[in-house]
C-alpha positions as CSV (number, residue, x, y, z in Angstrom):
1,X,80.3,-100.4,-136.3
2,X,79.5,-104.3,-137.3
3,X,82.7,-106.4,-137.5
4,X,82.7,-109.2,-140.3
5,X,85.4,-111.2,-138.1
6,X,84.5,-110.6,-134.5
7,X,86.7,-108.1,-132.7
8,X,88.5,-109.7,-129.9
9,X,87.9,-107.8,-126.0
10,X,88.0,-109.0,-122.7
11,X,85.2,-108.7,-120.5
12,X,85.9,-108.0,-116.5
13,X,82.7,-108.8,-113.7
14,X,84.0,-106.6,-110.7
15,X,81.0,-108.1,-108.9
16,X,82.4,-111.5,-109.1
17,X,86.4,-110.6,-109.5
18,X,89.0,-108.6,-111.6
19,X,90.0,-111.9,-113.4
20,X,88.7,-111.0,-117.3
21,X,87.7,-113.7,-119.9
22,X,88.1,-113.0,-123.9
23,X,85.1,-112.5,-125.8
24,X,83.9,-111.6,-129.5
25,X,82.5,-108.3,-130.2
26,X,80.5,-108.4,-132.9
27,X,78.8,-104.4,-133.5
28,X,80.1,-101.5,-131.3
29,X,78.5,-97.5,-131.0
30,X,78.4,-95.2,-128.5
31,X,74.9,-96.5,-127.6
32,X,76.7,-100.1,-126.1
33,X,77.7,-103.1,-128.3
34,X,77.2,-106.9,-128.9
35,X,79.7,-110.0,-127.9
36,X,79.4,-113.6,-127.9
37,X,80.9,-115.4,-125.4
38,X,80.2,-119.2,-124.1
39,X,79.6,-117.5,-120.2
40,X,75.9,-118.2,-119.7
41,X,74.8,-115.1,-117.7
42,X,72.0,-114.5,-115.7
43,X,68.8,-113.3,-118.0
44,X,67.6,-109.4,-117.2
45,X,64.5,-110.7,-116.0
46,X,66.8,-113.0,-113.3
47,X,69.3,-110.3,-112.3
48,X,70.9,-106.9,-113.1
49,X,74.4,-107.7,-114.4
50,X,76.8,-105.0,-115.1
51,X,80.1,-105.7,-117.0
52,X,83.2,-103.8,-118.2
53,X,84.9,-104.7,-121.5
54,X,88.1,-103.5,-122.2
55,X,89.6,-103.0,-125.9
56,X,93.0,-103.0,-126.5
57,X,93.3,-99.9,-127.9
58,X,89.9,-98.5,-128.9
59,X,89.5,-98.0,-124.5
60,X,86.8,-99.1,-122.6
61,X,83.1,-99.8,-121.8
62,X,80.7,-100.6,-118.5
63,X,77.0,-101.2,-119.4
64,X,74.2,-103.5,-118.3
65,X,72.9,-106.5,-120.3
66,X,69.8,-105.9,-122.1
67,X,69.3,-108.9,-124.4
68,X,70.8,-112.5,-124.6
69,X,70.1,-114.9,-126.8
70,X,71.3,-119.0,-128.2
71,X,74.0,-118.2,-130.8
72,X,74.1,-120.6,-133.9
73,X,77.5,-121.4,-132.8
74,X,76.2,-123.1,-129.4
75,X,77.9,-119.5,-127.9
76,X,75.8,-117.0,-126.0
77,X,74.6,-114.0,-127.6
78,X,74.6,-110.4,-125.5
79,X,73.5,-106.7,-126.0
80,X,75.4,-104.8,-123.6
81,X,73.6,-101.1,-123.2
82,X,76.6,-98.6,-122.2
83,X,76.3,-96.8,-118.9
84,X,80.0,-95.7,-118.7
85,X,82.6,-95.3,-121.2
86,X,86.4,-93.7,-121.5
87,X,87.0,-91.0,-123.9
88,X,89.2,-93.5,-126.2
89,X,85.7,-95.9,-126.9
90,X,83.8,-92.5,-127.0
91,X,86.1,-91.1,-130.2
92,X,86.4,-94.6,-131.8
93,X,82.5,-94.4,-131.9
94,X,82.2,-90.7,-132.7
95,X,82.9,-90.5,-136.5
96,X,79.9,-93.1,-137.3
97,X,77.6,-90.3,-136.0
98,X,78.8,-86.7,-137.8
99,X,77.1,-86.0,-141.1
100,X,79.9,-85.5,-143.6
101,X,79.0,-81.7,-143.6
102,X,79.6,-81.4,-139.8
103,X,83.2,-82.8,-140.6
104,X,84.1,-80.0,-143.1
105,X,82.7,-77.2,-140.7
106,X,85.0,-78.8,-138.1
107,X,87.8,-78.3,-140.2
């Protein structure tokens, strides 16, 4: 899913504390997502960094930053690759992957 206004999530670093900080999602699937934040993380290269980002009702993701990058805004730019998820992000992502056949079998 790609958001035309950013989705609004907090993100949580366990490592650090369980004090979260509210970010911009900007595309979500089940494969991890991307958010914009003005927290200037470590690169991959410099350290693993795993975070947990919790939706308000669409549940809840834990991945590994893959990518970051300078946004145009002067924000920070990240591609989170999910390692964990809930069953609520899991269904929210779900539909975007069944072929509009597989929906009527279902049914």
């Amino acid at each position: 899913m790609s958001y035309q206004k950013p989705l609004k999530a907090h993100l949580i670093i366990e490592e650090i504390s369980n004090k979260s900080k509210e970010i911009d999602v900007h595309t979500m699937d089940s494969f991890g997502l991307s958010f914009s934040t003005d927290l200037d993380f470590p690169s991959k290269e410099e350290t693993s960094l795993t975070l947990k980002i919790k939706f308000f009702a669409l549940g809840e993701v834990t991945g590994e930053v893959i990518r970051k990058e300078m946004g145009y805004d002067g924000r920070y730019v990240y591609e989170l690759k999910a390692l964990s998820c809930n069953l609520q992000y899991l269904k929210t992502c779900a539909p975007l992957y069944e072929a509009p056949t597989d929906r009527f079998l279902l049914s």
